[in-house]
N, C-alpha and C positions, 0 to 999 in steps of 0.2 A: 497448348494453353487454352484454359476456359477461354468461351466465347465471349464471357459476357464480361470480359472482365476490363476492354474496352472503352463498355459504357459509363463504369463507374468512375464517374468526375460530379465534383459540387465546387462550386467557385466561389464559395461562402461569401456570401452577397451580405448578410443579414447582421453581421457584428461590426465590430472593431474599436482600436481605441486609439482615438485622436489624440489623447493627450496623456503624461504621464499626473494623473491624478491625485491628490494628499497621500494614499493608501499606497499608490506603487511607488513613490517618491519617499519612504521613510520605512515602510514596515511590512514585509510580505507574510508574514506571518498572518497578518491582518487581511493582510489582500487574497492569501489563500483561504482564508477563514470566509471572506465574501464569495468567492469565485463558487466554495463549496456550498454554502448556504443556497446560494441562487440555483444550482446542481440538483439541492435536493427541492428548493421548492418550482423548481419547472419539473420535475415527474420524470427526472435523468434516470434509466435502469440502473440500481447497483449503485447510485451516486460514490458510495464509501470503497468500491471496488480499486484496484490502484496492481499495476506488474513493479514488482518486486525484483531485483537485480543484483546478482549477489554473482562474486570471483571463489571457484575451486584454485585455491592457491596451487597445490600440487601440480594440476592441470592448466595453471592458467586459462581455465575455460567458465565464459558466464553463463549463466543459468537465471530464466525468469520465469516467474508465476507469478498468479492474480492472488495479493490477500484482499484482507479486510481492513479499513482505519476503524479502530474501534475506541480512540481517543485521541484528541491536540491538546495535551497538558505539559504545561514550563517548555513549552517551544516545541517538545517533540511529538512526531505522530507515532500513534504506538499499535501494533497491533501484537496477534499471540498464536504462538502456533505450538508445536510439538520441540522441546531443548535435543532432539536426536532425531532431527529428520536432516536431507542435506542443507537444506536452507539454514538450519541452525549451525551445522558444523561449519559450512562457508564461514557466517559471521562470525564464531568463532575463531579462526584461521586470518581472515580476514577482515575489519570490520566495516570496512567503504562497499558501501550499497547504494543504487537509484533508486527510487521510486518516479513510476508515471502514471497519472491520473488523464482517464480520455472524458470526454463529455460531447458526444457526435453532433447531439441533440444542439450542444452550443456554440458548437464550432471550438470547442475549446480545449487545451492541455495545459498540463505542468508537469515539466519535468524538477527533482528533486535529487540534487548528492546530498549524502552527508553518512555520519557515521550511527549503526546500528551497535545498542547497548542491551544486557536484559534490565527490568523492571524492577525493583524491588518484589521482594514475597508476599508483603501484605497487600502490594497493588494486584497482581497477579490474581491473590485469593479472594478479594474484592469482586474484580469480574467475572471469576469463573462461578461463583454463587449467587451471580447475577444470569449465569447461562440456563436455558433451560436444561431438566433431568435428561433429557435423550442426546444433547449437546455435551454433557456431564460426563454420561456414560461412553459415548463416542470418542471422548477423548482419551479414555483408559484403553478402550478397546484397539484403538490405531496405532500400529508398529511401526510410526511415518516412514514413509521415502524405502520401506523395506522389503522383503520379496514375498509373497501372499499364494502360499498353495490354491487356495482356489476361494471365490465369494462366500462358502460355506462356513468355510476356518472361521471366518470374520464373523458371522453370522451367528456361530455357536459360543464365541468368544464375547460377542453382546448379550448374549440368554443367559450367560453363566453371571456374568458382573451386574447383569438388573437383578441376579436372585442375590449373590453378593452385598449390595449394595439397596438391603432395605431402606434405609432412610436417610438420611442426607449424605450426599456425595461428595469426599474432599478432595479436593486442588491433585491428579498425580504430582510426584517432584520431578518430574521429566516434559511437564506443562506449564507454558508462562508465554510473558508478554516483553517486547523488546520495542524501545522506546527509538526512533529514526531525530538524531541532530541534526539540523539541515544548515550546511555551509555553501548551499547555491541553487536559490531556483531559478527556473526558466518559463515565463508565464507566455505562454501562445496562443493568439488570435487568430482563428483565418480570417483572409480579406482574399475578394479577390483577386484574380488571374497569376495565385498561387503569392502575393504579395502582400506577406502573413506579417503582425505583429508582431515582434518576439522581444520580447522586457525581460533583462537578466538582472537579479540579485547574487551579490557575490558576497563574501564576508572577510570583510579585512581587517586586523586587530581586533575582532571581538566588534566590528561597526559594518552594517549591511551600505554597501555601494550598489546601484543601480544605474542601467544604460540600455540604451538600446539594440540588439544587431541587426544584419541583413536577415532576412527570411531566405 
């Protein structure tokens, strides 16, 4: 075992929250909405970064990665990736996903269930028109989650689609964006000597309950 791995303790001295306040008392939608804001205006790397949590039904085995929030619209967060890489065919198969937001910088998380959907088309073709041309192109070029003879293949497969693709670049239809409904956050503080906040939203009948547990 690393050496150094010993040392690494922080007894998050610096936060906390004493009271359940208007925002975690009625709406965490809201409250995630704050937690992020405040993420990106302290200088958090990556604020929108978030692991990703998705079940191979077949295997019943989970699988995570870091995407991107690239939107909080009508409740869900939505990000976009590749409709045939694994992550896609997971939520296909199955559609209960996590999502978890780290924030080190603030001593803070959230954890998130709820059920991944895709987007409509015209949202999808929205943002990808908003992407830049190399971001564009990048996503014609990527055989997500597939087996890649060597960096070159990839490489020659980008030169051909920028010659391709003189002037505007449209939407692949194996590209889009999947909207995350959330039926239970878990909003975490550290405090110290590991005797962490932990605020649960749940949703019951279509009405968020709120409470506390142990850390």
């Amino acid at each position: 075992m690393s050496k150094h791995i010993d040392r690494l303790r922080d007894d998050h001295k610096e936060f906390g929250l004493n009271a359940l306040n208007d925002a975690f008392e009625k709406d965490p939608i809201k409250a995630f909405q704050a937690w992020f804001d405040e993420a990106c205006s302290s200088e958090q790397p990556e604020p929108n970064a978030f692991a990703l949590s998705t079940i191979n039904k077949a295997s019943n085995q989970p699988s995570s990665r870091i995407v991107y929030l690239k939107e909080l619209t009508k409740g869900s967060l939505v990000f976009y990736t590749n409709y045939e890489s694994d992550k896609a065919k997971d939520i296909q198969n199955s559609p209960n996903v996590g999502a978890l937001f780290f924030w080190p910088g603030l001593q803070r998380q959230i954890r998130i269930q709820g059920f991944a959907s895709k987007i409509t088309a015209q949202e999808s073709d929205a943002y990808f028109q908003s992407r830049p041309r190399s971001s564009q192109i990048g996503a014609w070029a990527s055989d997500q989650s597939r087996h890649l003879s060597s960096r070159k293949e990839l490489e020659d497969k980008l030169e051909a689609l920028n010659k391709k693709f003189s002037g505007d670049v449209e939407r692949p239809p194996f590209w889009g964006g999947y909207g995350i409904l959330p039926n239970r956050f878990e909003f975490w503080q550290g405090r110290p000597s590991r005797l962490h906040d932990r605020i649960v939203f749940d949703k019951v009948n279509g009405v968020w309950e709120s409470y506390r547990i142990n850390p």
